[in-house]
N, C-alpha and C positions, 0 to 999 in steps of 0.2 A: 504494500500500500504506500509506504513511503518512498520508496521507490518511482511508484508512476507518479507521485505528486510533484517530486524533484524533477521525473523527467515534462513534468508540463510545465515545472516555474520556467527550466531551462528553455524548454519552448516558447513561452510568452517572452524572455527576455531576449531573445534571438529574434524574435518579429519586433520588439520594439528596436533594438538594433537597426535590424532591416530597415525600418520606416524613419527611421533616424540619418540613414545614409543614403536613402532612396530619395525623400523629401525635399532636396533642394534639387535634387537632377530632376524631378516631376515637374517641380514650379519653373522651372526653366525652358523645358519640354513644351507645357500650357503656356508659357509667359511670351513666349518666343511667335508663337501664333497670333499673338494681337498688337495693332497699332500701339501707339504711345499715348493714344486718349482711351484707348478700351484699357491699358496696364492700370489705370489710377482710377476706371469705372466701374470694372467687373472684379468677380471675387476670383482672389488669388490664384486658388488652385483648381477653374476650371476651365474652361475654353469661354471664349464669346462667340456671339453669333455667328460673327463676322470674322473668318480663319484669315489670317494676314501673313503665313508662312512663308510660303512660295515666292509673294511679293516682298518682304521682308528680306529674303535670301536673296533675290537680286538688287533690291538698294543695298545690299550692305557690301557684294562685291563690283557696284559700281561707281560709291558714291567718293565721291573726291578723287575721280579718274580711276578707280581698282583700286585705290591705295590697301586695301583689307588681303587683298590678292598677293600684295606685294609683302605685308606683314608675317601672313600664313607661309610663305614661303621661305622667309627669312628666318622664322619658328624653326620649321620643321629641317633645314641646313644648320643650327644653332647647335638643335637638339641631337640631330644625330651624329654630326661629325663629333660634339661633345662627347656622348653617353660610348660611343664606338670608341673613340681614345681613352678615357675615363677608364671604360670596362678592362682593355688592353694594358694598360699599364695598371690598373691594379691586381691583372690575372699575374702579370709579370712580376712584379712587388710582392704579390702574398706567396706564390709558389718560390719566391726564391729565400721571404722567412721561413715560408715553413720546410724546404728542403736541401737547404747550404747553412752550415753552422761556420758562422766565423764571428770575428772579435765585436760585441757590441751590438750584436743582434736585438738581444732582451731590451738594453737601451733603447737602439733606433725605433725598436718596436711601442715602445712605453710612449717616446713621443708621438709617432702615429696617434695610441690611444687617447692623448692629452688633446690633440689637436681636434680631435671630436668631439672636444665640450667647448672649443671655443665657436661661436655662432658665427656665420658666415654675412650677417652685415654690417659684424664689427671688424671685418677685414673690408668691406668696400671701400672705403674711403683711404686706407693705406693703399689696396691696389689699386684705383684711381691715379696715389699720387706718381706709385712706379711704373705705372703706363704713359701717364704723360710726359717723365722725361726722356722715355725713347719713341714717342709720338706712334703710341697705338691705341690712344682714347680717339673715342668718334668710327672705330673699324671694327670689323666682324672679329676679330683678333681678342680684341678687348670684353667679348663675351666666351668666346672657345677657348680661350688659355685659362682660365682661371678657373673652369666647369671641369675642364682635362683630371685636376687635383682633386681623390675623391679618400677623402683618410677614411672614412666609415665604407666604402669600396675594398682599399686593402688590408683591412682587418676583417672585413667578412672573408675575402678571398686566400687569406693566409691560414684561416682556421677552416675553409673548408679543403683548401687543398691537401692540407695535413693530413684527410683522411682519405681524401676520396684519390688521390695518387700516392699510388703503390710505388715503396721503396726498390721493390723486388722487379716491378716493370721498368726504374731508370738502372738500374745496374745493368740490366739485361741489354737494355738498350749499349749500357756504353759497351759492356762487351762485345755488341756486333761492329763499336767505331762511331757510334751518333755524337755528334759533335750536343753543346750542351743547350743549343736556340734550336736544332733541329730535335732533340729529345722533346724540348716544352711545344714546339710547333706538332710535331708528327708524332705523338704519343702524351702529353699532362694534360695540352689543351680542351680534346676531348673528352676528357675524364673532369675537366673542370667547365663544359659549357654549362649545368643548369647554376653552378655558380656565380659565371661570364654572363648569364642573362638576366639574374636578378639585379646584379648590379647594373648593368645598362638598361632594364626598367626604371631603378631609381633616379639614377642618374638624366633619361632619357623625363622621363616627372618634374625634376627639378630643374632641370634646363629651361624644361617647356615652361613653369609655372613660376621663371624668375622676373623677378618683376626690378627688385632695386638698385642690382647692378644694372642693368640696360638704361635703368634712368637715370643713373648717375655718369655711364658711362657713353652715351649715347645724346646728342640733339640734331642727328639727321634725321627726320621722319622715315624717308624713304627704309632705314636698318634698324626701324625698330620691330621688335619682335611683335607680339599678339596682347600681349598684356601690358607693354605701356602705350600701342598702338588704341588702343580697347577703353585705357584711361584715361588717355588724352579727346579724345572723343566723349566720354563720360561728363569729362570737364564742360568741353564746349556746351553739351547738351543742358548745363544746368543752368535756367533761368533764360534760357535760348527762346528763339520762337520761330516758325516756319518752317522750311529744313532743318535747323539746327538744332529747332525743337524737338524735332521727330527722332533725332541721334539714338535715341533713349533706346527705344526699339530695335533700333541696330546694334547699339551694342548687347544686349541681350542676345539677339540672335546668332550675332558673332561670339559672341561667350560661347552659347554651345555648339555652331561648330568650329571649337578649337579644344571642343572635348571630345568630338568621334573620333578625331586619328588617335587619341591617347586609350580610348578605350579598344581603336584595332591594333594597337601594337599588343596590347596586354594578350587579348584573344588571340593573338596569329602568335604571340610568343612562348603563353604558358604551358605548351605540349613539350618543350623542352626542358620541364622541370621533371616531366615522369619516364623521361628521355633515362637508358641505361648506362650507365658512371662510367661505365670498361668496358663499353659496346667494342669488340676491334682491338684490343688494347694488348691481349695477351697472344703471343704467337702460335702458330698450330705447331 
């Protein structure tokens, strides 16, 4: 009996969960389909008469010449060449703490772990100022270098390497002559992709959903990404009127799609987490 009671609390608290994380992607879903005079007339979370989607989705990739076009584009270059280097150099970093013992290891590693508590927009303004005196403030440079560094990357990747590459498959390797980049390339890297892919989900999230570096390091419209492209628009639209009034609804609508491609890389990625660790790994 107590038993099925716990398993129903658990249940109740797992749908309010659910509805908890579902809830703003709903109201954006509904929000998204009405003008900017239906968003402040009709009740939040349901549709109006009047579906403004479709029309909605083409003022928002046309209005101020595509500039939304050019945002989404500049997003999705930011985000991947980021989360793709990110992932890469922390597969590389953690596989070589957790499989080369040499002087200073536990140190370097200790700062890694320090460096994870300090928050990342309290270094904006320091790396601000060492980008402008080699003049790569204002360039796509100035968002992908500093994304590249992911300490909470190679400390996931040093602790999963640890296990999930076998001692016994790099010896073997050097024994047949594998030099020590073509062992990690042609034998650890596979055994460390469902690793290699969570961290370039995070990384590829946090790229996408950076907002204060690009605004601090960024005043070309044309190279802003989606989110301060999204809030400069925001801006405009307050206390606006006519077109600019209307902003309101576009950026809403631009809000969510510049949530579908984050939700198709999740789905087109997460089968490589139940992907096999040593698929190939060991020799016939």
């Amino acid at each position: 009996m107590s038993t099925t009671r716990r398993s129903n609390l658990l249940t109740l608290g797992m749908l309010a969960l659910l509805i908890y994380f579902l809830l703003p992607l709903f109201w954006l879903v509904v929000a998204s389909t009405k003008s900017t005079a239906d968003l402040f007339s009709t009740f939040g979370l349901w549709f109006s008469d009047d579906v403004s989607l479709f029309s909605n989705i083409g003022k928002t990739f046309t209005y101020d010449g595509g500039v939304y076009s050019r945002w989404m584009l500049n997003t999705i270059i930011y985000a991947l060449v980021s989360a793709g280097g990110a992932a890469l150099l922390s597969a590389l970093g953690g596989y070589g703490f957790a499989k080369y013992k040499f002087r200073g290891n536990n140190s370097l590693f200790g700062m890694v772990l320090g460096s994870i508590m300090v928050p990342t927009t309290a270094l904006a303004i320091p790396t601000y100022l060492l980008f402008s005196k080699v003049g790569l403030v204002n360039t796509p440079w100035a968002i992908i270098l500093p994304s590249l560094v992911s300490p909470f990357g190679l400390y996931l990747m040093r602790i999963y390497a640890q296990d999930a590459v076998s001692d016994s498959i790099i010896e073997a390797a050097r024994i047949d002559g594998a030099g020590e980049f073509r062992i990690f390339f042609r034998v650890a890297l596979r055994s460390l992709v469902p690793g290699l892919v969570t961290v370039l989900l995070f990384t590829l999230v946090a790229t996408w959903n950076n907002y204060f570096l690009p605004l601090i390091m960024l005043n070309d419209p044309a190279l802003y990404p989606i989110t301060v492209g999204l809030a400069s628009w925001s801006s405009q639209s307050v206390g606006g009127s006519g077109s600019t009034g209307d902003l309101l609804a576009l950026v809403v609508t631009g809000s969510l799609l510049s949530v579908i491609p984050l939700i198709a890389a999740f789905l087109l990625l997460q089968r490589y987490w139940q992907s096999g660790l040593t698929t190939g790994g060991v020799k016939e």
